[in-house]
Each structure stands twice: as C-alpha cells, then as structure tokens.
N, C-alpha and C positions, 0 to 999 in steps of 0.2 A: 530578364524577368519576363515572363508572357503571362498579361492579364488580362482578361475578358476575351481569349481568341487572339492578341494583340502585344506584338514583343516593344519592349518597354524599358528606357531606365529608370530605375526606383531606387531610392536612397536605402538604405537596410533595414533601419527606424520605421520606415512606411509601409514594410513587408505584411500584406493580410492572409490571413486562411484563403485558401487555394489557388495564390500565386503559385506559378513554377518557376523556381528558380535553374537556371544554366550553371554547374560548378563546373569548374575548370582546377586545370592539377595545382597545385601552391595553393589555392585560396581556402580561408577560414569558410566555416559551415555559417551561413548569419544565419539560420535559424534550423529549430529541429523541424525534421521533415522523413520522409517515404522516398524512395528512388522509385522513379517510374519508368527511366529506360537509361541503361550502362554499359558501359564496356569497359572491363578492367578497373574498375574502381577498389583503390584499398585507400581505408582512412586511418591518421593518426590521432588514437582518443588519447593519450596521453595526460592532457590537459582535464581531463575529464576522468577518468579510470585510472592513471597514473602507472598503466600496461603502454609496455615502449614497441610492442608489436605492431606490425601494420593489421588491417581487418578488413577482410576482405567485405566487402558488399556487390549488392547485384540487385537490379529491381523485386519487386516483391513476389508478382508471379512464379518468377525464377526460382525463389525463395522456398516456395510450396512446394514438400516431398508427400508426396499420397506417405500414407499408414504403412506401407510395406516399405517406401523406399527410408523410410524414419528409421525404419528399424534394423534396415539394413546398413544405413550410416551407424547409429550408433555402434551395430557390433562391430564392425571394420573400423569403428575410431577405437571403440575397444582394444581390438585385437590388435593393433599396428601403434598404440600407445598416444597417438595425438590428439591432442587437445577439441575443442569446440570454438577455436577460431579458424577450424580448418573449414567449419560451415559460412557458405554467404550471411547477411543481414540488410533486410532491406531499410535500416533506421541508419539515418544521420545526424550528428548530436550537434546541437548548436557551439559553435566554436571551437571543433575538431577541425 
C-alpha cells in the first residue's frame, strides 16, 4: 500500500480513499478502486457478476477511446460478433 508518498503495510479494514493499493495475480480485490498503471491485468468477477469470464482491464487513460475510435470498436465488435468484454475497464470490484 503507498500512502502519503510512503509504501506501507496496512491491514485491509484500515484501507482510506486514496491509498494505492499494489495487486498481485491470486489476490482478492480488498477494495473497489481505478487501475492507475497495468500490464496484463484480467480479473475474475465471478463472485460479483456470477460471469465465469476473465475481464480484461487496463488503467483508465488506456481506457479512453476519442469518439471516432468508440465507434470504430463498436462496429468491428459488431461486425466480428464479440461481446463488450473484449474492451478494457479501468474499475476493480471489491472482492474479485
């Protein structure tokens, strides 16, 4: 956990608004949160959504398609039949 500029152990329970938390692969999400920087991240919501897919995520900038490129995904999800977890999400759900 890095808080105040300052990496930290912090029990889960003590976790505050704008701690950043470090996830690592295996572990539970202890709180909902924003990815601010990833590499390869897929999460199981299962437990939440009761969808046995993984989900792909990626920090939020990442996330951001200008208007043109919005539109261009959708028609090529369209057109190529797949779903809307082929798009990243910068949201992590508490206890995924």
């Amino acid at each position: 956990m890095i808080r105040n500029g300052k990496e930290e152990v912090i029990h889960h329970n003590n976790i505050q608004v704008g701690d950043v938390c470090k996830i690592k692969a295996g572990m539970n999400i202890p709180v909902d949160g924003i990815i601010i920087h990833s590499s390869g991240v897929q999460c199981n919501e299962a437990a939440m959504t009761g969808e046995s897919d993984e989900l792909k995520k990626d920090a939020q900038e990442n996330c951001k398609l200008r208007e043109q490129e919005k539109l261009a995904e959708l028609a090529y999800l369209k057109s190529n039949a797949k779903g809307p977890h082929d798009l990243p999400s910068p949201v992590l759900l508490s206890g995924t």
